[in-house]
C-alpha positions in Angstrom: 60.0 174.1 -12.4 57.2 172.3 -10.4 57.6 168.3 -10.2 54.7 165.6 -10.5 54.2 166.1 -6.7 53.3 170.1 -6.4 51.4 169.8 -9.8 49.3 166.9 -8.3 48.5 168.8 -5.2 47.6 172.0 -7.3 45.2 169.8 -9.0 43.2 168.3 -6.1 43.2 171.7 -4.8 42.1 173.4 -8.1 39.7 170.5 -8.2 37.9 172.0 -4.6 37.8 174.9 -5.9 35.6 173.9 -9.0 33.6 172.1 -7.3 32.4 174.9 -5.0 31.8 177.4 -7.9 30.1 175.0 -9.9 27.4 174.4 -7.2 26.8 177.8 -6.9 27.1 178.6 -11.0 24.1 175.3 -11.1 21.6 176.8 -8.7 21.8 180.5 -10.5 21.5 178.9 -13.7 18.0 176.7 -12.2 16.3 180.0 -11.0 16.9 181.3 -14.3 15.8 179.2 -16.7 13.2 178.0 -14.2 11.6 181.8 -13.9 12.3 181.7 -18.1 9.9 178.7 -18.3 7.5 180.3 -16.0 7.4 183.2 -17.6 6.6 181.7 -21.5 4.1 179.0 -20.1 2.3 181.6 -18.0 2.2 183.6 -21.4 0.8 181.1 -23.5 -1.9 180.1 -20.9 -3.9 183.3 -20.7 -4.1 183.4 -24.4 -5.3 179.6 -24.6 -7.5 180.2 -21.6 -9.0 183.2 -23.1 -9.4 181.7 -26.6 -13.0 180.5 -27.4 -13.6 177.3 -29.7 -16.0 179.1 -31.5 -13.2 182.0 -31.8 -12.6 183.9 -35.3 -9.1 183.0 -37.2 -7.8 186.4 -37.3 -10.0 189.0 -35.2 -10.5 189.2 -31.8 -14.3 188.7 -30.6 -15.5 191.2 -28.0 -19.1 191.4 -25.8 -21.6 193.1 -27.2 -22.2 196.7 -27.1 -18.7 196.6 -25.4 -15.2 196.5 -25.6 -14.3 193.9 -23.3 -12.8 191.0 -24.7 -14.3 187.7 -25.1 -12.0 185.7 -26.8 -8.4 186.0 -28.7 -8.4 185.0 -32.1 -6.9 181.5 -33.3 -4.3 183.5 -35.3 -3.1 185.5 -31.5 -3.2 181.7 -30.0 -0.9 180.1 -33.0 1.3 183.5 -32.3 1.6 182.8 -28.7 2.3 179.2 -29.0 5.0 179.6 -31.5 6.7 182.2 -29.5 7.0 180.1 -26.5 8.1 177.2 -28.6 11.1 179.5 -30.0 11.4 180.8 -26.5 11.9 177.2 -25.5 13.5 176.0 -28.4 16.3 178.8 -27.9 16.9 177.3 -24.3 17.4 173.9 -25.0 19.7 174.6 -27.9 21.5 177.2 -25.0 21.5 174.2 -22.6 22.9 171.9 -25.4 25.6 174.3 -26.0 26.5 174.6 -22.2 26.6 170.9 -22.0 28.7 170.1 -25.2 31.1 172.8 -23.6 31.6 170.9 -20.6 31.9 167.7 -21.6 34.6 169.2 -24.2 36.2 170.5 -21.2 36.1 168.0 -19.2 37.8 165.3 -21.7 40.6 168.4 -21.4 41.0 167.9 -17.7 40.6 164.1 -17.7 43.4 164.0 -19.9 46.0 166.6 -17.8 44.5 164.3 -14.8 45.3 161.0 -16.4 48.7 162.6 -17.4 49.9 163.9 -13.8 48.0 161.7 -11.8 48.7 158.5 -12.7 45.7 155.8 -13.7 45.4 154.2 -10.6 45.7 157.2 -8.3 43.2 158.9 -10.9 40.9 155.8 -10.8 41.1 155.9 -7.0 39.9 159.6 -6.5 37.8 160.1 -9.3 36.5 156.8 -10.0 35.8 155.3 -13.5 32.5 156.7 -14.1 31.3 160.4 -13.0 34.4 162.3 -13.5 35.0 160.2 -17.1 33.2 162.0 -20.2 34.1 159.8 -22.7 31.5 157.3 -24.6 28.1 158.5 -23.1 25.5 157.3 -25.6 22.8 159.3 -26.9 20.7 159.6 -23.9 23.4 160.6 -21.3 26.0 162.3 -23.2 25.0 165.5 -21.5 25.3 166.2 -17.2 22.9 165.5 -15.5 21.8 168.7 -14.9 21.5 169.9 -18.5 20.0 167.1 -19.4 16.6 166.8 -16.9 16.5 170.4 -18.7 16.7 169.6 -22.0 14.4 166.6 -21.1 12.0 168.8 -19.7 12.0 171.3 -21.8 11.4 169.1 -24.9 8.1 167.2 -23.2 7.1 170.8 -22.3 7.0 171.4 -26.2 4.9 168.1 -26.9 2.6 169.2 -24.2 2.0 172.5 -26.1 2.2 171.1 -29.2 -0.7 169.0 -27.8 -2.7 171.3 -26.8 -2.9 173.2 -29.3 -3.7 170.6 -31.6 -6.7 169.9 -29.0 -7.9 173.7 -29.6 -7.8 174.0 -32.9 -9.3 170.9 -33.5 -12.1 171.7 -31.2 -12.5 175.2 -33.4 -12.3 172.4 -36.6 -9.5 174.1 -38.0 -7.3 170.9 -37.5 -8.4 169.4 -41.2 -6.0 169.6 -44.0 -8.2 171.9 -45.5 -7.9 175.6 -45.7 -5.5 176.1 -43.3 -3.6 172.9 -44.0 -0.1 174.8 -43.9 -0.9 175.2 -39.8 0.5 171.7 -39.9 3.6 173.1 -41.2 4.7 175.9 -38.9 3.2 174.0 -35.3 5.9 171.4 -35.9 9.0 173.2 -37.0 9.9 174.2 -33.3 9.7 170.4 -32.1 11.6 169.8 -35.6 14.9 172.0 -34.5 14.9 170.1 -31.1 15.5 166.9 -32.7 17.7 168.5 -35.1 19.7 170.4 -32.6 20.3 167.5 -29.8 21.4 165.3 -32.7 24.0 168.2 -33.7 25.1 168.3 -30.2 25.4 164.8 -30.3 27.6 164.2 -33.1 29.4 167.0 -32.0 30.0 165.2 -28.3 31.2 161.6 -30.0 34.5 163.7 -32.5 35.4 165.1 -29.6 35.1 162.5 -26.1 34.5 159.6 -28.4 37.2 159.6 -31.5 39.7 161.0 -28.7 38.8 158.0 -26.2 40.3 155.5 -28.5 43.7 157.4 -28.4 43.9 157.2 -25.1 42.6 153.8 -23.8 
């Protein structure tokens, strides 16, 4: 059977070894959701740039005596918009996920560290604040990394949420009048991302919270 001395150096090793993958595992993970975000914004902008204010709510308009199209209809731009916001929606709550998981994991490890390490040989090589998952408040609970996503991700959504807003007010469909249930369906998507980083949140606090006080 190993003793505390082996099992600590197969941590710090294993702890190397981690670090190099997760570096790696953090860029791939950027250029995808990166070319993901790209891809839905890019979307979204041709439609809004090829949307008219005068446009009709559910046919497209073409030229005259051609089929060329002149503008989308506000019903194509509403379509687009909603899909991005899913699309977007769908990655923060992806990014949540991923984040959750390693802060779950990572109470896992700081506990086996804290076990075969020792406190102060722990608190010497890993510090007291970076390599510790336990009582992040609502704002940092997540890494770094997931959370400039999420972060970005959700002011992406008010910016499009924005906009649209803009258009259709400009095409004076933004009146609680005959299309008053617009209001409904443009805020859902912003909605879940409140929804879902709170879920995450309470999720983060029974695990790395309730635990911490068992431990201290």
């Amino acid at each position: 059977m190993a003793n505390k001395k082996e099992i600590t150096e197969e941590l710090l090793t294993s702890f190397h070894q981690q670090f190099s993958e997760n570096q790696n595992h953090l860029q791939t993970v950027f250029i995808q959701f990166l070319s993901a975000v790209l891809v839905i914004l890019a979307g979204y902008g041709y439609v809004y740039a090829n949307t008219a204010s005068n446009a009709d709510f559910f046919n497209v308009t073409v030229f005259p005596k051609t089929t060329t199209l002149q503008s989308y209809a506000i019903l194509h731009l509403l379509g687009s918009f909603l899909i991005a916001e899913i699309i977007l929606g769908l990655l923060i709550t992806l990014i949540l996920n991923i984040g959750y998981g390693f802060r779950r994991d990572q109470m896992v490890i700081f506990n086996i560290r804290q076990e075969y390490l020792g406190d102060v040989f722990h608190l010497r090589i890993f510090g007291n604040k970076s390599f510790d998952p336990r009582n992040k408040s609502i704002y940092v609970f997540l890494p770094e990394f997931n959370r400039m996503f999420v972060y970005a991700m959700a002011l992406i959504q008010l910016l499009l949420l924005g906009s649209l807003i803009f258009a259709l007010h400009k095409a004076s469909l933004y009146y609680f009048g005959e299309y008053w249930y617009i209001s409904l369906f443009i805020c859902l998507p912003l909605v879940w991302t409140f929804w879902v980083y709170g879920t995450y949140w309470r999720k983060y606090k029974k695990v790395c919270c309730t635990a911490a006080s068992t431990i201290i």
